[in-house]
C-alpha positions in Angstrom: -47.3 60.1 -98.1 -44.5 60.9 -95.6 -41.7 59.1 -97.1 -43.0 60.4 -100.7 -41.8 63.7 -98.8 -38.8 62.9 -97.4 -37.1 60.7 -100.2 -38.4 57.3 -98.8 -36.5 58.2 -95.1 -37.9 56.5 -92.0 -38.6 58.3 -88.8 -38.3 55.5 -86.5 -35.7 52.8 -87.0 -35.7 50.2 -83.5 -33.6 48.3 -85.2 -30.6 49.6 -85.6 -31.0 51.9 -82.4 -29.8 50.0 -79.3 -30.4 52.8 -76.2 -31.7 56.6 -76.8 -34.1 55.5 -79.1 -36.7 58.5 -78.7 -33.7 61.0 -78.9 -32.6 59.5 -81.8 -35.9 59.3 -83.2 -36.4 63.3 -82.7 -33.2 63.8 -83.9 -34.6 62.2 -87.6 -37.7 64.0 -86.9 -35.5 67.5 -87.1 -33.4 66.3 -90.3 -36.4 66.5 -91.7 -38.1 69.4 -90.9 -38.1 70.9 -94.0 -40.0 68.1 -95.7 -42.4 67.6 -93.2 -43.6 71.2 -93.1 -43.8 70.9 -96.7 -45.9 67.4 -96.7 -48.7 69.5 -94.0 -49.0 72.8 -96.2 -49.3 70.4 -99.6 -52.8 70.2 -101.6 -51.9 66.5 -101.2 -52.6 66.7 -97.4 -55.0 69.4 -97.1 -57.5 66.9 -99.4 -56.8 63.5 -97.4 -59.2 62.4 -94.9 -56.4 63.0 -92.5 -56.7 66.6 -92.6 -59.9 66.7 -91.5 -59.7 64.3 -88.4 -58.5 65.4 -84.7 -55.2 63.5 -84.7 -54.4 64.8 -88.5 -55.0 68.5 -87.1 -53.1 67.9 -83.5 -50.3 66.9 -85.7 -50.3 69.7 -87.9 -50.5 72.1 -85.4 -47.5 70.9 -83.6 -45.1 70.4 -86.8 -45.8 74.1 -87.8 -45.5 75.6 -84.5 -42.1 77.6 -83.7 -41.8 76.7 -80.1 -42.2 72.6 -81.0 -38.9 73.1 -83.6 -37.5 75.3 -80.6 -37.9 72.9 -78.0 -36.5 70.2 -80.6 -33.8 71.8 -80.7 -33.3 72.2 -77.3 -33.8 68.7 -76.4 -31.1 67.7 -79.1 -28.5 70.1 -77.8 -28.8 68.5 -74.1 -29.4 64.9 -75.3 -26.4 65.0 -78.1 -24.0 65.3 -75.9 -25.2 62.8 -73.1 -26.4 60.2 -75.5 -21.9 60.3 -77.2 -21.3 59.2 -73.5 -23.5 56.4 -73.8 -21.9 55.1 -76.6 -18.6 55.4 -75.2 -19.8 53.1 -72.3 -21.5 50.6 -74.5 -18.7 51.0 -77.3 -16.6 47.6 -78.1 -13.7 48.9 -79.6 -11.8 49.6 -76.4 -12.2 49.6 -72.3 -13.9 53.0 -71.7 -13.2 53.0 -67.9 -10.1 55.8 -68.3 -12.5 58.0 -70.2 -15.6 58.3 -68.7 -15.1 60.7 -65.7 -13.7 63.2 -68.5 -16.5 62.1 -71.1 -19.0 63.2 -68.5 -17.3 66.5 -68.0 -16.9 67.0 -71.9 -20.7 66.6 -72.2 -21.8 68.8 -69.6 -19.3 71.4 -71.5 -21.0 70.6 -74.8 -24.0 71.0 -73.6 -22.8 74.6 -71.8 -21.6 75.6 -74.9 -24.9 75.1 -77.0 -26.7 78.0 -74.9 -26.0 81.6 -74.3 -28.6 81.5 -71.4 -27.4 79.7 -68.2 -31.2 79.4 -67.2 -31.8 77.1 -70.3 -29.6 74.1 -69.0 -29.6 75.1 -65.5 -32.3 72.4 -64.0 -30.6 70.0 -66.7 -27.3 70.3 -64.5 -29.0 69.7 -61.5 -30.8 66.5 -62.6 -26.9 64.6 -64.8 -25.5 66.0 -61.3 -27.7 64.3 -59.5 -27.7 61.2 -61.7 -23.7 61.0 -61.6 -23.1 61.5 -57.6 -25.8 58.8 -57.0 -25.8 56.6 -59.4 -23.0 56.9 -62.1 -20.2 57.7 -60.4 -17.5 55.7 -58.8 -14.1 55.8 -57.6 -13.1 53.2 -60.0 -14.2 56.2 -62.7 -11.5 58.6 -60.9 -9.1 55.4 -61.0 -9.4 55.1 -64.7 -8.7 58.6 -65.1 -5.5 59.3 -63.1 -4.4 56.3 -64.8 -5.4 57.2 -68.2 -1.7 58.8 -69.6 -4.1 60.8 -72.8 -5.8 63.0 -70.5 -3.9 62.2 -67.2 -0.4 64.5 -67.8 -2.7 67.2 -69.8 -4.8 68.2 -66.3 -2.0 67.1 -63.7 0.2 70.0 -65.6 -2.6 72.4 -65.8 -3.4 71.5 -61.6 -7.4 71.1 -63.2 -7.2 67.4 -61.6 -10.2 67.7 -59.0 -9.7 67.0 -55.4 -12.4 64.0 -55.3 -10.5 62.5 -58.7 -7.8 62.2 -56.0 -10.1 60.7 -53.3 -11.7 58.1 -55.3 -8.0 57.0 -57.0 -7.1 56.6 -53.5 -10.2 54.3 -52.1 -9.7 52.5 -55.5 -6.1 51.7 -54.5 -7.3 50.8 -50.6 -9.6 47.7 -52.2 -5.6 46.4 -52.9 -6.1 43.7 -49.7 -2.4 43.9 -48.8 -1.0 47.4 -47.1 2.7 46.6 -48.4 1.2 46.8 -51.9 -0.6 49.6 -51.7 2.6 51.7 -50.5 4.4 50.3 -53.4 1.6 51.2 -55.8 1.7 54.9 -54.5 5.4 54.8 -54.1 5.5 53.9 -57.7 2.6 56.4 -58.5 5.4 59.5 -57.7 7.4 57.6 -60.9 4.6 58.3 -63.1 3.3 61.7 -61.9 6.8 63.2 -62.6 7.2 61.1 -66.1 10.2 59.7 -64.9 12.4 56.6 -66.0 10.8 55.0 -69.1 7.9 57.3 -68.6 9.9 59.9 -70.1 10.9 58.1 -72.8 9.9 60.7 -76.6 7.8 57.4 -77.9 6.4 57.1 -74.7 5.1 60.7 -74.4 4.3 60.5 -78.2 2.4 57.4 -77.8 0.5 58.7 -75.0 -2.7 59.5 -77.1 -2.1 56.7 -79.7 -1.7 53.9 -77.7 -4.9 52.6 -75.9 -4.1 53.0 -72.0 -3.5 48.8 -71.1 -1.1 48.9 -74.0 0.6 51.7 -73.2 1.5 50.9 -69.4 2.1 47.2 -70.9 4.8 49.0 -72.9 6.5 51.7 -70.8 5.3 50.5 -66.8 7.5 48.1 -66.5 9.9 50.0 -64.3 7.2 50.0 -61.8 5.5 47.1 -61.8 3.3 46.9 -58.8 1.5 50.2 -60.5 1.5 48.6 -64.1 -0.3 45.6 -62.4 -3.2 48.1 -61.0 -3.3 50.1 -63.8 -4.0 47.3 -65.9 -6.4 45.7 -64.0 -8.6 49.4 -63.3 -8.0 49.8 -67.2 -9.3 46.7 -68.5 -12.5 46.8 -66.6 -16.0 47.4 -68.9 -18.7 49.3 -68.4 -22.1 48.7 -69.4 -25.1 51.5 -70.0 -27.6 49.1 -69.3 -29.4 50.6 -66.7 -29.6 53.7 -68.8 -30.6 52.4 -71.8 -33.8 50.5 -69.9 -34.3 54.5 -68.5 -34.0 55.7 -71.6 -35.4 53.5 -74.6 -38.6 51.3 -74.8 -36.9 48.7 -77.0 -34.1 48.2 -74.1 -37.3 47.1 -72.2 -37.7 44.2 -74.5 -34.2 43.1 -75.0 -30.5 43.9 -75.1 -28.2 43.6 -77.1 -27.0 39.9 -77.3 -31.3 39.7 -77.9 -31.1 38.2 -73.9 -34.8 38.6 -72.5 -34.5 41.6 -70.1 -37.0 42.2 -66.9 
């Protein structure tokens, strides 16, 4: 009867859902609103044997209730934005180690920008705040953004480059187990803060956003080669949203994506 309604659509579809899978579910579940408040005000319903059993009636009382589309709605606008950053992490196409610390501030501006009432995300803050200082975060994250020339020259021009990006660049660069190297790395980091030598190059500022980050210092770091060796190397590093995905979707529980048995 439901996909009669909704043009033979599915609700739930595990298989081609990898993490998020109950956001992504609800977000089907709003697509088809429409159609679903039709299918439990339709003759067809009202004379099933459905309709006149508990779980037929606790169902109809939620999908025609205002404040269930609201909080929808709600949950959509907060999980949209998170569940892009997840994708980014698990994503194949390219590293995503220079773009997560800015993904993660992206979302939390998404998600700002969905509401005209601070109290509505508020207590969502708190909890990805909490999630990213304890659990998310590292310095290798700050790493892969000072090192990251897309979004690197943008902030350090602006001065919007925060003072723990700074910090956890640095401890990133103290892992480096020999001292003479590490004051040739930030030696050579002064090169590519001012966008000096081939780092001011017009293809090199062009290429900036179209090149992926490893390529680009490949290209144009050769004039400082101890940094193009770091840069690389924090660059090239994966991320996996593993642990979130078993937080966040029952089918993670059961396996991952290479179909490995997870426990």
């Amino acid at each position: 009867m439901m996909r009669r309604f909704t043009g033979q659509k599915n609700l739930v579809k595990p298989g081609k859902t990898r993490f998020a899978t109950a956001f992504l579910t609800l977000h089907s579940i709003h697509l088809q609103k429409s159609n679903l408040r039709k299918l439990f005000t339709s003759e067809e319903w009202s004379k099933s044997k459905f309709a006149k059993e508990s779980a037929g009636k606790d169902v109809v009382r939620i999908i025609l209730s205002y404040s269930f589309w609201n909080n929808v709605l709600h949950a959509l606008k907060i999980g949209g934005p998170l569940v892009k950053v997840l994708r980014l992490v698990d994503g194949e196409q390219k590293p995503p180690m220079g773009y997560l610390y800015e993904a993660m501030d992206r979302a939390k501006e998404a998600i700002q920008a969905s509401f005209t009432d601070e109290q509505k995300y508020a207590k969502v803050f708190q909890i990805i705040d909490a999630r990213w200082s304890e659990q998310l975060h590292r310095p290798l994250h700050a790493a892969g953004l000072i090192l990251n020339p897309s979004l690197f020259y943008d902030q350090h021009e602006n001065n919007s480059l925060a003072r723990e990006v700074w910090t956890g660049f640095h401890e990133v660069i103290k892992l480096t187990p020999d001292e003479d190297m590490q004051e040739k790395i930030v030696d050579q980091l002064a090169i590519y803060k001012a966008a000096e030598g081939l780092f001011k190059l017009r293809l090199a500022i062009k290429q900036r956003k179209t090149k992926s980050p490893v390529e680009w210092w490949d290209q144009y770091g050769v004039e400082t080669p101890d940094l193009q060796t770091f840069a690389i190397r924090v660059l090239s590093l994966t991320c996996s949203s593993s642990r979130c995905e078993r937080n966040w979707s029952v089918f993670e529980h059961v396996r991952n994506k290479k179909n490995y048995f997870v426990f």
